[in-house]
N, CA, C and O atoms as a CHARMM CRD file, in Angstrom:
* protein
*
  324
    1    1 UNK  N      0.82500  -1.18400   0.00000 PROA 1      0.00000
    2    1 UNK  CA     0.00000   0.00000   0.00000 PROA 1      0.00000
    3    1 UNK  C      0.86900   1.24700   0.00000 PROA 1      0.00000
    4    1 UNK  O      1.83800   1.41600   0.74000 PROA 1      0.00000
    5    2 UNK  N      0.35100   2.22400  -1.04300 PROA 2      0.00000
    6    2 UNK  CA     1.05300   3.71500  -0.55100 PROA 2      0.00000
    7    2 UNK  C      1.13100   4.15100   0.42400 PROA 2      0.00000
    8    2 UNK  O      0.21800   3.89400   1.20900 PROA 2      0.00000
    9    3 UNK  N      2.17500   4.97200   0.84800 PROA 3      0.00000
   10    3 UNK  CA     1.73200   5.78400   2.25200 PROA 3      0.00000
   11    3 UNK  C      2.11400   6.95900   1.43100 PROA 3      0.00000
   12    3 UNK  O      2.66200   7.05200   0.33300 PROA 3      0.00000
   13    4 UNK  N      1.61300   7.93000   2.38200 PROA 4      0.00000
   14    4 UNK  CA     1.88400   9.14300   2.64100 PROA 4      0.00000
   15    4 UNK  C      2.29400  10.22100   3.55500 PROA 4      0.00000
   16    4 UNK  O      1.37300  10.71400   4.20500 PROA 4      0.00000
   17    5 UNK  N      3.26700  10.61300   3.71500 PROA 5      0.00000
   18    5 UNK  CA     4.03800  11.46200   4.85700 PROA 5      0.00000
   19    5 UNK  C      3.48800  12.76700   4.85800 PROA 5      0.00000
   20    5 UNK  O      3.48500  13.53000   3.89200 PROA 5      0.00000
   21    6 UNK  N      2.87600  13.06300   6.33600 PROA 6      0.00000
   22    6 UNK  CA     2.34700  14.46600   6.18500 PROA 6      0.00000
   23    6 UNK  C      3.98400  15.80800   6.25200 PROA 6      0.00000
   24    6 UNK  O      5.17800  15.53100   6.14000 PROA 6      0.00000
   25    7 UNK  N      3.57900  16.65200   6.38700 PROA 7      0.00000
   26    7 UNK  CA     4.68600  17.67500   6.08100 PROA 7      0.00000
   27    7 UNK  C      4.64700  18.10400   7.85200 PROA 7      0.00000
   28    7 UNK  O      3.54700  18.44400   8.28600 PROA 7      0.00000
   29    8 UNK  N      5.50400  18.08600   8.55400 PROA 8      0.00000
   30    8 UNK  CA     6.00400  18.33000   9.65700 PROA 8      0.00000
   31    8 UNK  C      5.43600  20.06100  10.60200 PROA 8      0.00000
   32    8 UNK  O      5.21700  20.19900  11.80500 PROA 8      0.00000
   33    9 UNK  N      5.35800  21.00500   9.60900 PROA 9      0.00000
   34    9 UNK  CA     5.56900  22.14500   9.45300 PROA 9      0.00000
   35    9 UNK  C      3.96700  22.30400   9.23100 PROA 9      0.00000
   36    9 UNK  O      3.46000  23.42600   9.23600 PROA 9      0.00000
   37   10 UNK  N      3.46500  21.54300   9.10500 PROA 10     0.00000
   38   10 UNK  CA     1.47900  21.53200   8.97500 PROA 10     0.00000
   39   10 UNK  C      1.32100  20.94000  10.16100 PROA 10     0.00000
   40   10 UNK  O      0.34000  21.30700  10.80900 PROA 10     0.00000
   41   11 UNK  N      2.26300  19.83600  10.78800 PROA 11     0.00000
   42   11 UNK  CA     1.09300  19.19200  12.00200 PROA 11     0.00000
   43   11 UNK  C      1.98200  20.20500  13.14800 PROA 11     0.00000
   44   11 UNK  O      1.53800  19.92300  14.26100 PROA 11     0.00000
   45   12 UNK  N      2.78000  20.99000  13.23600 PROA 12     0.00000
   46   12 UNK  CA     3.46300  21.57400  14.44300 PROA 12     0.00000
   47   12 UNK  C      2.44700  23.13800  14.27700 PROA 12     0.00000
   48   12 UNK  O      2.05300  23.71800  15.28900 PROA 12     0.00000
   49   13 UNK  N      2.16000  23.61100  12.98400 PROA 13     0.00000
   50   13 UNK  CA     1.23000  24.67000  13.13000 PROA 13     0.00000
   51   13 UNK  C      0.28300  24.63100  13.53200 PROA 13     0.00000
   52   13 UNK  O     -0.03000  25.46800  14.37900 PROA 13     0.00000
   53   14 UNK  N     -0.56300  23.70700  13.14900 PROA 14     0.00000
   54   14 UNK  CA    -1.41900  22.42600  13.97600 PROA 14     0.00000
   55   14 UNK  C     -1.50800  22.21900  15.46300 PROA 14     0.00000
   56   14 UNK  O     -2.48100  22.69900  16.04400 PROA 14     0.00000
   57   15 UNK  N     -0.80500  21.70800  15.98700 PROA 15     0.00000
   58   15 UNK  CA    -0.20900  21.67200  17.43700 PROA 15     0.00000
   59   15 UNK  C     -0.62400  23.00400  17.90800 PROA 15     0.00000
   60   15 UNK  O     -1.70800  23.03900  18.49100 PROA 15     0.00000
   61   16 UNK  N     -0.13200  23.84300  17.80300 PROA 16     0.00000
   62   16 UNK  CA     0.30100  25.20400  18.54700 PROA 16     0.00000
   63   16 UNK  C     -1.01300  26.28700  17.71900 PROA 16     0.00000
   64   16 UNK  O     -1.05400  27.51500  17.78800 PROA 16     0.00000
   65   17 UNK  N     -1.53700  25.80000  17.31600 PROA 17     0.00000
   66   17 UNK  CA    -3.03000  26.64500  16.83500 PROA 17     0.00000
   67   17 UNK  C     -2.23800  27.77800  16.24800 PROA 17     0.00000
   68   17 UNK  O     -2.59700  28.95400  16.30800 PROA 17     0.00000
   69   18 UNK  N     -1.29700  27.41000  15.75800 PROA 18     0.00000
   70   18 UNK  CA    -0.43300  29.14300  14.45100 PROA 18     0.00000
   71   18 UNK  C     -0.78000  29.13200  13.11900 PROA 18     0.00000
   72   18 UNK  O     -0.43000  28.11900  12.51400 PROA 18     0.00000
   73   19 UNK  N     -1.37300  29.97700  12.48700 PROA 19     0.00000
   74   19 UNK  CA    -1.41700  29.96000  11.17300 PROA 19     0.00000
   75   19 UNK  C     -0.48200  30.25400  10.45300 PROA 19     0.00000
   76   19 UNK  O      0.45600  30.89500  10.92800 PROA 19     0.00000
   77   20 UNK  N     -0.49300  29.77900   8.82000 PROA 20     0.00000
   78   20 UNK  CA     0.68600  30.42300   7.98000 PROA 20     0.00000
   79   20 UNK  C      0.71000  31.70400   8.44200 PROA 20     0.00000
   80   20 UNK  O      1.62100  32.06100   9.18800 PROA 20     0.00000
   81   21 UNK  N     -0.59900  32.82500   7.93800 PROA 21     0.00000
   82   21 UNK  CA    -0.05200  34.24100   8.15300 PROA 21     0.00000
   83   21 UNK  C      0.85400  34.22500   9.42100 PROA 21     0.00000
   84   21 UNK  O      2.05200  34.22100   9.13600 PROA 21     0.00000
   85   22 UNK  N      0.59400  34.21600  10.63400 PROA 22     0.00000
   86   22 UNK  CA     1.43300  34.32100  11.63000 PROA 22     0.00000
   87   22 UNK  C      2.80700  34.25900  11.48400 PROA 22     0.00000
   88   22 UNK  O      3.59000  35.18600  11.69500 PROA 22     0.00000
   89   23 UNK  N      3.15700  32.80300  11.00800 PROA 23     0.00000
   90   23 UNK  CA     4.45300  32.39400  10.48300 PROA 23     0.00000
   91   23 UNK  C      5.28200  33.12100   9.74700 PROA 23     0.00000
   92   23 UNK  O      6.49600  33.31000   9.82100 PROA 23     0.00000
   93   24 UNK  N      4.04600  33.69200   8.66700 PROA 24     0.00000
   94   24 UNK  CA     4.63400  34.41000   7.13100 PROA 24     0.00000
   95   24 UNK  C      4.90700  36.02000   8.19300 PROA 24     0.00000
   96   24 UNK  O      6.03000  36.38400   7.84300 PROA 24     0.00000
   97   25 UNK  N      4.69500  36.43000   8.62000 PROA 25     0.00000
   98   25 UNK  CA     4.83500  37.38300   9.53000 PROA 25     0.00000
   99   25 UNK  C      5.99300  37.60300  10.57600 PROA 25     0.00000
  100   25 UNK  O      6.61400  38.64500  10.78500 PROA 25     0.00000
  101   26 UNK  N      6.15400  36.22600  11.25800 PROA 26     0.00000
  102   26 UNK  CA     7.49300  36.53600  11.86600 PROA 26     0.00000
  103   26 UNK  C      8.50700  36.49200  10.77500 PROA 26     0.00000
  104   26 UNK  O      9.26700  37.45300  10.66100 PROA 26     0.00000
  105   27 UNK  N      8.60700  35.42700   9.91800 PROA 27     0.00000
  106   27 UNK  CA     9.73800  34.88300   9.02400 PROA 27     0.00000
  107   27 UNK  C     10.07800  35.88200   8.03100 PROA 27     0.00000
  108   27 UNK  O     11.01400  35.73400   7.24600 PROA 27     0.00000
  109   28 UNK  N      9.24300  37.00700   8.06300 PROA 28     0.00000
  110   28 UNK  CA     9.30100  38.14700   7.20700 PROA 28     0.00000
  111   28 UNK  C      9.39800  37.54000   5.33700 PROA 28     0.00000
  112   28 UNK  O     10.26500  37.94100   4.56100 PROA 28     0.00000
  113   29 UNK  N      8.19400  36.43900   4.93000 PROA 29     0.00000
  114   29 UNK  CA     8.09800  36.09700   4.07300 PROA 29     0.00000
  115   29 UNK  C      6.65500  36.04200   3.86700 PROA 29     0.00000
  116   29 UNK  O      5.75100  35.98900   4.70000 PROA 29     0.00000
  117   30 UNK  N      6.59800  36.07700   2.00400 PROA 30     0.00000
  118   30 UNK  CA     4.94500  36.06300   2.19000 PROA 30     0.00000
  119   30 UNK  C      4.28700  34.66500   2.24200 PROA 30     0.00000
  120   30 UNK  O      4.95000  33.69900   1.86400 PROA 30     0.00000
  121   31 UNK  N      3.31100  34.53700   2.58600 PROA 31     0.00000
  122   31 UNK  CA     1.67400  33.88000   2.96600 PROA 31     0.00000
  123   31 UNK  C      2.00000  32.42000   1.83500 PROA 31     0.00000
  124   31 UNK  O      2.04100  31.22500   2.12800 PROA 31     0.00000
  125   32 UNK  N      2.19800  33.11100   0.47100 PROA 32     0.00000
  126   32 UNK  CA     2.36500  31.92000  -0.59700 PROA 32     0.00000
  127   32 UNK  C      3.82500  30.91800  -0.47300 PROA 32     0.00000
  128   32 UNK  O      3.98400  29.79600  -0.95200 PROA 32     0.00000
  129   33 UNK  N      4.65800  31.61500   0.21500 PROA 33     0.00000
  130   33 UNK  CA     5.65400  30.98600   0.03100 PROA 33     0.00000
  131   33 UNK  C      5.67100  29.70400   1.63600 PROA 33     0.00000
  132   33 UNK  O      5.91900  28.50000   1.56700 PROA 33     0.00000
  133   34 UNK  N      5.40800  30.31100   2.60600 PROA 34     0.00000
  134   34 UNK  CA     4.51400  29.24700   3.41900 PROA 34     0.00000
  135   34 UNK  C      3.59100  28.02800   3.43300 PROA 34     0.00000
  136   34 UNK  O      3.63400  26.94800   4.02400 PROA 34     0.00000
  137   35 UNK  N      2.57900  28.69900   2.40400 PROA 35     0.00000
  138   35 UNK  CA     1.63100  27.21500   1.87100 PROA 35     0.00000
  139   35 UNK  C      2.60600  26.50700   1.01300 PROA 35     0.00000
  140   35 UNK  O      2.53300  25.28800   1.17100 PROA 35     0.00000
  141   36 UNK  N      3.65600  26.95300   0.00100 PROA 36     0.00000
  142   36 UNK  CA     4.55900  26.05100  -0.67100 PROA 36     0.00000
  143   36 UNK  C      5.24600  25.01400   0.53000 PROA 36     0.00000
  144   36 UNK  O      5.18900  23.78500   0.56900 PROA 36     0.00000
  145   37 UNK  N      5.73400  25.70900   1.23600 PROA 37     0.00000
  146   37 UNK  CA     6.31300  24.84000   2.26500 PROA 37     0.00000
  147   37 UNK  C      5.19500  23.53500   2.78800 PROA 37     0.00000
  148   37 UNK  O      5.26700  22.34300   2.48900 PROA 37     0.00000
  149   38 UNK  N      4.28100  24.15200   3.56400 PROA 38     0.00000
  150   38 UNK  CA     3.39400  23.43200   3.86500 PROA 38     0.00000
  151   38 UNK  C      2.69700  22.33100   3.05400 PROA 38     0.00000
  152   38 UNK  O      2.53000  21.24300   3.60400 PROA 38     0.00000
  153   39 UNK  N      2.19600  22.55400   1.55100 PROA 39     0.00000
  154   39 UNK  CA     2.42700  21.58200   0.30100 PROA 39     0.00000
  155   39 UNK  C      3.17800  20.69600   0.08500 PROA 39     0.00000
  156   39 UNK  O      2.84500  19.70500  -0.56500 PROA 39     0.00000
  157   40 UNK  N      4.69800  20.92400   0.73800 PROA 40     0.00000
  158   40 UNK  CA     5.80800  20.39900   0.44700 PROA 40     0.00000
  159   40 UNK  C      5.83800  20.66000  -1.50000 PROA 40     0.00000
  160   40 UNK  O      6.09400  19.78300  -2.32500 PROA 40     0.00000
  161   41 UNK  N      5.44900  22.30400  -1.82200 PROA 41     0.00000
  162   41 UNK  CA     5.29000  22.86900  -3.13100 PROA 41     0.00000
  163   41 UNK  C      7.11700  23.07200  -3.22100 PROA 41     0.00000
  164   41 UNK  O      7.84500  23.00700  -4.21200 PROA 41     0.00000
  165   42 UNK  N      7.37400  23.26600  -2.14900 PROA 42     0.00000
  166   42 UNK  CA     8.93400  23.83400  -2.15000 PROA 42     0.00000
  167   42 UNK  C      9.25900  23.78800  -0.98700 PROA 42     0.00000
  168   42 UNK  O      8.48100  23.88900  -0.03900 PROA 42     0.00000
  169   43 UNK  N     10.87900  23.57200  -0.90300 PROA 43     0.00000
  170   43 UNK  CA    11.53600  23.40100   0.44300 PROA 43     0.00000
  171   43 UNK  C     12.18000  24.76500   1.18500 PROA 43     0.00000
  172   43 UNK  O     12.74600  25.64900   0.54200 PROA 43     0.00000
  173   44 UNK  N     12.00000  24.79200   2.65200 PROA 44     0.00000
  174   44 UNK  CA    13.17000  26.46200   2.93800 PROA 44     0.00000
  175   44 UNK  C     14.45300  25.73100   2.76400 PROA 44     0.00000
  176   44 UNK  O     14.69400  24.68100   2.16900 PROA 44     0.00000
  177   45 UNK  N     15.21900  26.54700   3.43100 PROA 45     0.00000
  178   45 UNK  CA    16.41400  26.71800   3.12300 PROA 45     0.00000
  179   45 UNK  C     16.81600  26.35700   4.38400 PROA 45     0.00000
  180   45 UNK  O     16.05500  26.28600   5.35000 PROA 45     0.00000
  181   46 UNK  N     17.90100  26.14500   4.39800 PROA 46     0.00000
  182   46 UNK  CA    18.77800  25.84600   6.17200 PROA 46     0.00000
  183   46 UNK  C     18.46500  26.98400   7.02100 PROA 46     0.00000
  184   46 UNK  O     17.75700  26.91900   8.02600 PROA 46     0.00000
  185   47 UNK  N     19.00400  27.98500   6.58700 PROA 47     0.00000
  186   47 UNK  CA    18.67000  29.46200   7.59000 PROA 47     0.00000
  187   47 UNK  C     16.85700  29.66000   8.03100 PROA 47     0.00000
  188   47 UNK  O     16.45500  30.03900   9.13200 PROA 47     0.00000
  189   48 UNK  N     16.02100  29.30300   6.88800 PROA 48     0.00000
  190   48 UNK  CA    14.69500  29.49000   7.06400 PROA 48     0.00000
  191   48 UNK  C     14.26700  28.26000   8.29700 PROA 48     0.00000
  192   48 UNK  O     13.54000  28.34700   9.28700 PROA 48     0.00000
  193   49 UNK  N     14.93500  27.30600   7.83100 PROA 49     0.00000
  194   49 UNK  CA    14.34000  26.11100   8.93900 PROA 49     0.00000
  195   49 UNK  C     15.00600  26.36800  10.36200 PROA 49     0.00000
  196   49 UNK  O     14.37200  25.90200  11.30900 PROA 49     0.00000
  197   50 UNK  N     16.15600  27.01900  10.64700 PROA 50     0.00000
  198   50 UNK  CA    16.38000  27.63300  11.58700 PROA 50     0.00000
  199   50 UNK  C     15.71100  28.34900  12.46600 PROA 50     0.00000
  200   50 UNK  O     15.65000  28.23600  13.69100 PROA 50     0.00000
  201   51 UNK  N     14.97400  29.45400  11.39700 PROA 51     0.00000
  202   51 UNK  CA    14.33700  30.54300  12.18100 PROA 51     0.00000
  203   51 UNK  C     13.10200  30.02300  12.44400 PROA 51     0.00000
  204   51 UNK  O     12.49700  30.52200  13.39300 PROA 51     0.00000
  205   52 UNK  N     12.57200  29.12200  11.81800 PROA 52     0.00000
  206   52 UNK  CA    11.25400  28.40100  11.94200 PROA 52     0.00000
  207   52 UNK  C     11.39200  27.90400  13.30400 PROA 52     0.00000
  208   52 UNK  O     10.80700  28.54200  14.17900 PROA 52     0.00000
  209   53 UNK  N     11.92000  27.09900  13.56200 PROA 53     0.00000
  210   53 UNK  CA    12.71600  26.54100  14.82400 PROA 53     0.00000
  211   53 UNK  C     12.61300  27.16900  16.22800 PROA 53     0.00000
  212   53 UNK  O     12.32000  26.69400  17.32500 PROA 53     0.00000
  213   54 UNK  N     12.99000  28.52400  15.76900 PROA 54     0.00000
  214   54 UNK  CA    12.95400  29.25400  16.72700 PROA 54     0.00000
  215   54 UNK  C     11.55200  29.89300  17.29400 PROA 54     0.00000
  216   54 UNK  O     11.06400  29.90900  18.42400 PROA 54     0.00000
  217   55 UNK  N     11.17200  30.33800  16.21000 PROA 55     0.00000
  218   55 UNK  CA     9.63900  30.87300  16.18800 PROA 55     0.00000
  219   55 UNK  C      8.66800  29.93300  17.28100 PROA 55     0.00000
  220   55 UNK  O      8.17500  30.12900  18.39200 PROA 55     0.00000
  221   56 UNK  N      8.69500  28.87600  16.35500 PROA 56     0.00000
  222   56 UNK  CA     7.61200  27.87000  16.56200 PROA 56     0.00000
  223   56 UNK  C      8.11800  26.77700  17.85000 PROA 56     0.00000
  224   56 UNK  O      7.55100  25.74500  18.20800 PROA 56     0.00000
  225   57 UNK  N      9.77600  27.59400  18.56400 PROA 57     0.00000
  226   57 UNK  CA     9.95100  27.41400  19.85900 PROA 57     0.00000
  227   57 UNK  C      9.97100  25.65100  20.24100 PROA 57     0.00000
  228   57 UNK  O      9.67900  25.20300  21.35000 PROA 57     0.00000
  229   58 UNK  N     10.57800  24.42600  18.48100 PROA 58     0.00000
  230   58 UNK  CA    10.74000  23.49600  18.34800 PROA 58     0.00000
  231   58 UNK  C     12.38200  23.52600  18.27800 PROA 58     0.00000
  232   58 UNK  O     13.11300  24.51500  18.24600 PROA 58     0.00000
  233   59 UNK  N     12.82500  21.77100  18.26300 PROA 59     0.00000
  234   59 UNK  CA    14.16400  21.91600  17.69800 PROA 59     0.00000
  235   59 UNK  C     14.13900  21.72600  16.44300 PROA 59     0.00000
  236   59 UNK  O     13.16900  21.28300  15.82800 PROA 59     0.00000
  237   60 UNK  N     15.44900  22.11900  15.86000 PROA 60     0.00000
  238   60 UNK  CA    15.62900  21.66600  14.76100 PROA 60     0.00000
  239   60 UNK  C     14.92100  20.46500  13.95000 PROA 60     0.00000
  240   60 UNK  O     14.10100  20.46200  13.03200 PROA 60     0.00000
  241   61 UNK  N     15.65100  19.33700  14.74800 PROA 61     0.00000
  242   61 UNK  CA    15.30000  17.67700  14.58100 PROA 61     0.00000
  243   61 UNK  C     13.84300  17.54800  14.53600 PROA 61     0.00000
  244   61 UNK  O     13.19000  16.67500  13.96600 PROA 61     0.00000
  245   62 UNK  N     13.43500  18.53600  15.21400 PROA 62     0.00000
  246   62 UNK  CA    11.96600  17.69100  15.31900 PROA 62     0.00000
  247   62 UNK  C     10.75200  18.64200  14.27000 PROA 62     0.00000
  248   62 UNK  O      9.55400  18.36500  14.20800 PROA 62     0.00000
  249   63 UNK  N     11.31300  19.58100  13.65300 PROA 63     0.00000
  250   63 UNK  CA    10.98700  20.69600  12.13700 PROA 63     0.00000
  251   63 UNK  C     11.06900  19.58100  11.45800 PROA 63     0.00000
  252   63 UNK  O      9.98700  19.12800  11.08700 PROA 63     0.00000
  253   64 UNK  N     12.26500  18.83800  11.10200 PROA 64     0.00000
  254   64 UNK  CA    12.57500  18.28400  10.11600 PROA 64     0.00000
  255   64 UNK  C     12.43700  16.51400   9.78200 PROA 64     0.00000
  256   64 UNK  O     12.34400  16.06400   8.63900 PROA 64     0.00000
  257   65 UNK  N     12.44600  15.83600  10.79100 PROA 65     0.00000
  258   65 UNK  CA    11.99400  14.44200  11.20700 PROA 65     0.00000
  259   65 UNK  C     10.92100  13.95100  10.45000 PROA 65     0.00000
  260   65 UNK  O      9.88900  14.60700  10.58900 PROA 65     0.00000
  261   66 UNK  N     10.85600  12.98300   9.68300 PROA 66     0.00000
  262   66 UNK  CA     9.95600  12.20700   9.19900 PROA 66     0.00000
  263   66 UNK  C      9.58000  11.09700  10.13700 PROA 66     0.00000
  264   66 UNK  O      8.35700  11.10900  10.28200 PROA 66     0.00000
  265   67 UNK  N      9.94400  10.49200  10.57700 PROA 67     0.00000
  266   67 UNK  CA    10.08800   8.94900  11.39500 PROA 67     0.00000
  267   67 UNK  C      8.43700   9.21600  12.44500 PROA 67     0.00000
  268   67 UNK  O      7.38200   8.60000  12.59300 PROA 67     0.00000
  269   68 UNK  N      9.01600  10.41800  12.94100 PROA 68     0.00000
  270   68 UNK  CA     7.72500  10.36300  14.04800 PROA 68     0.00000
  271   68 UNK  C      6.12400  10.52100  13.45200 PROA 68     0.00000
  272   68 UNK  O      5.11000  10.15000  14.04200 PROA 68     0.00000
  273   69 UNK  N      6.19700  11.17600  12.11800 PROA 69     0.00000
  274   69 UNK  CA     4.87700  11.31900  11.59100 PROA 69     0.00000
  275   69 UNK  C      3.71600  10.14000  11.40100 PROA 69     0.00000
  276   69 UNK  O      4.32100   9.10900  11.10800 PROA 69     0.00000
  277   70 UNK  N      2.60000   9.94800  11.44100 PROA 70     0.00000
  278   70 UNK  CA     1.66400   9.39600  11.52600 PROA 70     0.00000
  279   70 UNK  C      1.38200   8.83300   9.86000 PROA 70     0.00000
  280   70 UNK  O      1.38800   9.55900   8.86600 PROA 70     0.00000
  281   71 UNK  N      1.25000   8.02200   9.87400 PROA 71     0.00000
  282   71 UNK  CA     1.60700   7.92200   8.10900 PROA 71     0.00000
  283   71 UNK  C      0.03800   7.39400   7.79600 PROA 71     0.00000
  284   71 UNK  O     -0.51300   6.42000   8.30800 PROA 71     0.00000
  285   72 UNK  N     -0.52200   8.34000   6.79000 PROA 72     0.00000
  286   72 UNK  CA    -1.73200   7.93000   5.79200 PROA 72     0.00000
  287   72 UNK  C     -1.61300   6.84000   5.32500 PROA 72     0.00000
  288   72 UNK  O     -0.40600   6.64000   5.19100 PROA 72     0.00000
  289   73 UNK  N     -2.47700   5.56300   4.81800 PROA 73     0.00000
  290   73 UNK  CA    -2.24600   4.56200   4.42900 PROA 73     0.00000
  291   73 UNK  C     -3.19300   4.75300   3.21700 PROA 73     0.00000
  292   73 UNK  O     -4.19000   5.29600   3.69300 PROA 73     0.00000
  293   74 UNK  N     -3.43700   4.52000   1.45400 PROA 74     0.00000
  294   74 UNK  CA    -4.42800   4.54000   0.80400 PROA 74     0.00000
  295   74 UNK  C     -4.73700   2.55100   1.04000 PROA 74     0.00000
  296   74 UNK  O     -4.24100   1.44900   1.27500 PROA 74     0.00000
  297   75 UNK  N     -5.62100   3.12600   0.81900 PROA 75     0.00000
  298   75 UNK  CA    -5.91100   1.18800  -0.05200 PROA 75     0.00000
  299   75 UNK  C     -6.26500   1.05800  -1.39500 PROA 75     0.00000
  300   75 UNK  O     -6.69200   1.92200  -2.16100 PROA 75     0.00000
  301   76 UNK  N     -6.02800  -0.17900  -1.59600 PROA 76     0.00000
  302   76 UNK  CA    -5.91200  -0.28000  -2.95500 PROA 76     0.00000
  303   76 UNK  C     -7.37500  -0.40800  -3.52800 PROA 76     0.00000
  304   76 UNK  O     -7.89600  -1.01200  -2.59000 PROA 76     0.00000
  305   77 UNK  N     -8.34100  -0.23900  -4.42400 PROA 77     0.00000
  306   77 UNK  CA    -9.64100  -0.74900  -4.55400 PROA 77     0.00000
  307   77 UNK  C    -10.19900  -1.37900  -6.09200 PROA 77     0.00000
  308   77 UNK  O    -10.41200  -0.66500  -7.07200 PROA 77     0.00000
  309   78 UNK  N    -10.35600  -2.68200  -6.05700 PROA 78     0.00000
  310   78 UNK  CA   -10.40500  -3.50300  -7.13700 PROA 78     0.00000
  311   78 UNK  C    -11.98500  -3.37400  -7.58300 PROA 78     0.00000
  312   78 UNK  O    -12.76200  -3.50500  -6.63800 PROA 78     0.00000
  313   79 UNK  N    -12.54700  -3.15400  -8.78700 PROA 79     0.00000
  314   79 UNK  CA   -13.45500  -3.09700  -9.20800 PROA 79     0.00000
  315   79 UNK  C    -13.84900  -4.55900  -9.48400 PROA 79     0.00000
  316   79 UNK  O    -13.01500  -5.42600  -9.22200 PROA 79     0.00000
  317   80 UNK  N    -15.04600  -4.91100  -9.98900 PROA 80     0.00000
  318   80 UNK  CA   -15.61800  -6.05500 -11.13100 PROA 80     0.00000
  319   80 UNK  C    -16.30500  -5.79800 -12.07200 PROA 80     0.00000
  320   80 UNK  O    -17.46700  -5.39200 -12.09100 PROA 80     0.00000
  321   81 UNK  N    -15.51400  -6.05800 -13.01300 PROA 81     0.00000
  322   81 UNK  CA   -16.27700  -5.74500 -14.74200 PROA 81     0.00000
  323   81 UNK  C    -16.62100  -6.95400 -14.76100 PROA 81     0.00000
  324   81 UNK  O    -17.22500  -7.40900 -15.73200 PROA 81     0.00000
């Protein structure tokens, strides 16, 4: 079965009831370039995941960590013709 990895940076905004704007506000970036992140449309940069870090008052490791995420499962679904 597929899985799917949620984006880290959606379930910690999540967590802490912060919206992008908020985010896009401290990080002194705009609103769109946030939902890219959050999309996983596009990645920050080392310095950005830094300051994220800081903001959102996480570590590093745990911004960036896949392992701990909760993983979507699809199923597969077979028709009959």
């Amino acid at each position: 079965m597929a899985e799917k990895k949620l984006n880290r940076l959606k379930v910690i905004l999540a967590e802490k009831n912060l919206s992008n704007k908020w985010l896009s506000e401290q990080l002194g970036v705009g609103q769109a370039t946030i939902s890219k992140w959050v999309t996983n449309s596009s990645q920050p940069n080392l310095e950005m995941l830094l300051r994220m870090s800081e903001c959102l008052q996480v570590s590093l490791e745990e911004l960036v960590r896949f392992d701990a995420l909760p993983k979507i499962e699809k199923k597969k679904i077979t028709y009959k013709t």
